[in-house]
N, C-alpha and C positions, 0 to 999 in steps of 0.2 A: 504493500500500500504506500502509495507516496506520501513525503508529508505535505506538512499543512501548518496555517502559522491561525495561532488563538491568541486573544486579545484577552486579558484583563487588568480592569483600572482599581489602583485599591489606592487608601488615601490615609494621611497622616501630616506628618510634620518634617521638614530642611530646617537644618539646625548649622550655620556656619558663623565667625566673627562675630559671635555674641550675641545676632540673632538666629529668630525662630519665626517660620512662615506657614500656614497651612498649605500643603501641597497634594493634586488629584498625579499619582503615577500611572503609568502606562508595564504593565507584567506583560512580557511575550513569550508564548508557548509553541516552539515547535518541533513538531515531531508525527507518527501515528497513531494508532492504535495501543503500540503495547510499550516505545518508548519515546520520550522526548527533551529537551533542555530548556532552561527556564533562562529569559534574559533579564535578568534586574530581579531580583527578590525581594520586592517593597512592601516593609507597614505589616503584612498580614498571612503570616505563614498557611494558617489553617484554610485561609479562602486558594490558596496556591496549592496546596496537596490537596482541597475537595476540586481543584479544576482539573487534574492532572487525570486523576478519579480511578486511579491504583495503577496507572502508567509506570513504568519504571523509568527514574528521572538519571538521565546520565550525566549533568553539571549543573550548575548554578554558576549562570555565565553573570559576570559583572563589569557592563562598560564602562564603570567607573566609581571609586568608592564615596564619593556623597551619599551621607547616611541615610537620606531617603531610597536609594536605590539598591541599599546593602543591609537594611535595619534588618530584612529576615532572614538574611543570607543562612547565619548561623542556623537558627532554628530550624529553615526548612532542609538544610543539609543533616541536621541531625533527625530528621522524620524521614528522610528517604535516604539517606546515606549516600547521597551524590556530592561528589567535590566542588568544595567553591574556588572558583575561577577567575582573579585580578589580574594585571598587570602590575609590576611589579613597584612604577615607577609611581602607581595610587595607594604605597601601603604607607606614606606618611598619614594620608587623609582614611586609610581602612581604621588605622590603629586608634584614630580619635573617636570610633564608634565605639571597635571592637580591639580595645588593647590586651587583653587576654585570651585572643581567639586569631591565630592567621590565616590567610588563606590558604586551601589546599594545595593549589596549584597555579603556576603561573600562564598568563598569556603572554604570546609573544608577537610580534609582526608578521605576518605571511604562514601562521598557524594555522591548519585547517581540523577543525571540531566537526565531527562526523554523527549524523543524528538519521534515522529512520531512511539510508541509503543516498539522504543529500548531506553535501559538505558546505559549511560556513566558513570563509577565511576570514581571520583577526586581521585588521586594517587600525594601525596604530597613529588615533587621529586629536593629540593632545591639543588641548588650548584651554579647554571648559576645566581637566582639570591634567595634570602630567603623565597621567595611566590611562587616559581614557581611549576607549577602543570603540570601533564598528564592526560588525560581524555580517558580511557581506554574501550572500547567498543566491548563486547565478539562477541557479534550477527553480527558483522562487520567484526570482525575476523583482529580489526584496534587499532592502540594506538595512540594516537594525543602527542606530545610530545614537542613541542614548543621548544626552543633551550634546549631542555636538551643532546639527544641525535641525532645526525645527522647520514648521510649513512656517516660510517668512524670516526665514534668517538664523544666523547663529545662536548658540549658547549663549551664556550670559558669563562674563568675564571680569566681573568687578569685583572679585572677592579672593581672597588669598589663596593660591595653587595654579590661579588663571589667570591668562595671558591674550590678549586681541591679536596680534599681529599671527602670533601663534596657529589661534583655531582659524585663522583666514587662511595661512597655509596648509593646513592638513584638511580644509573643505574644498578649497580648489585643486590640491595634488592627491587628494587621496578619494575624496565623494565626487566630486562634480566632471570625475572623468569616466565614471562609471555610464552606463547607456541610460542614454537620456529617459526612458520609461520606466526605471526602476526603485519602488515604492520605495519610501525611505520611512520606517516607522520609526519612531520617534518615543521619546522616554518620556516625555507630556503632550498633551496637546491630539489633535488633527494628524494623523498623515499628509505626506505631501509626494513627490516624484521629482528625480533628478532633475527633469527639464524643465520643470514649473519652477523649479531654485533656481537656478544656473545663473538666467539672465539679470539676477539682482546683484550680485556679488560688488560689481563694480560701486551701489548703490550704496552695500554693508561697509565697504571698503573706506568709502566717503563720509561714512554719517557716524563711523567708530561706535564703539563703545565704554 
């Protein structure tokens, strides 16, 4: 059975530089029938293993450790005993979640994570924060991109680990060369598609952050 990518939003709280914001996340599920990996394990382990719905979960991929997108990491790794999965260069920003808990495993650039007969490659697209990754999935015809790129523009980059000039480079050399029809799902928000971003870059570029 091929896979298949499932969606769900679970909600809590971004806690960085002394504040704290209410935030709706985006959980991405793919895989088949009997296995799949989970992109961001945000807020709410127990709504993530009843979607999974006795799946056997082969990672707990994390595009990046802001503790909204890694608060369940732990937990749901401890209910299905699947590896959590960082970059290596996000565990300053994992440890201020999870300083008693590392991650399992690391990612790396041009890694490919193999799930339900399709393969995802780790595309290493720092700016939002210095670990943050995209998981790139041709046979999907999808990009999983966690805050790097949203429908409308980049991350957000005012807060300590992140960088503007940065995440404009790893969106223009690493996302926006990809084919122009390929859904970019996103760690908040709306989907969008390469070719609906593309043409603004020059706009992001000008109006900074």
């Amino acid at each position: 059975m091929a896979a298949r990518v499932e969606h769900l939003v679970t909600s809590g709280t971004f806690s960085l530089d002394g504040g704290t914001w209410d935030v709706d996340n985006n959980v991405w599920i793919v895989g088949d029938d009997t296995e799949a990996i989970v992109v961001d394990a945000a807020h709410d382990a127990d709504a993530i293993v009843a979607a999974l719905g006795g799946r056997a979960l082969r990672a707990v991929v994390c595009t990046h450790a802001h503790d909204d997108h890694v608060n369940a990491a732990p937990a749901l790794a401890a209910a299905t005993g699947a590896p959590v999965l960082l970059h290596p260069d996000d565990l300053p920003l994992w440890k201020l979640t999870h300083p008693d808990r590392l991650p399992d495993g690391q990612l790396t650039d041009g890694q490919t994570l193999s799930v339900a007969g399709t393969e995802l490659t780790v595309l290493h697209t720092p700016g939002h924060a210095p670990g943050a990754v995209s998981l790139y999935a041709p046979a999907l015809g999808t990009v999983f991109t966690g805050d790097t790129l949203f429908a409308g523009g980049p991350g957000a980059t005012g807060r300590s680990f992140s960088h503007f000039p940065t995440i404009i480079d790893s969106i223009r050399d690493r996302l926006l060369t990809l084919p122009p029809e390929t859904v970019v799902r996103t760690g908040h928000g709306e989907s969008t598609t390469i070719g609906a971003e593309a043409p603004a870059l020059d706009e992001w570029v000008t109006r900074g952050h």
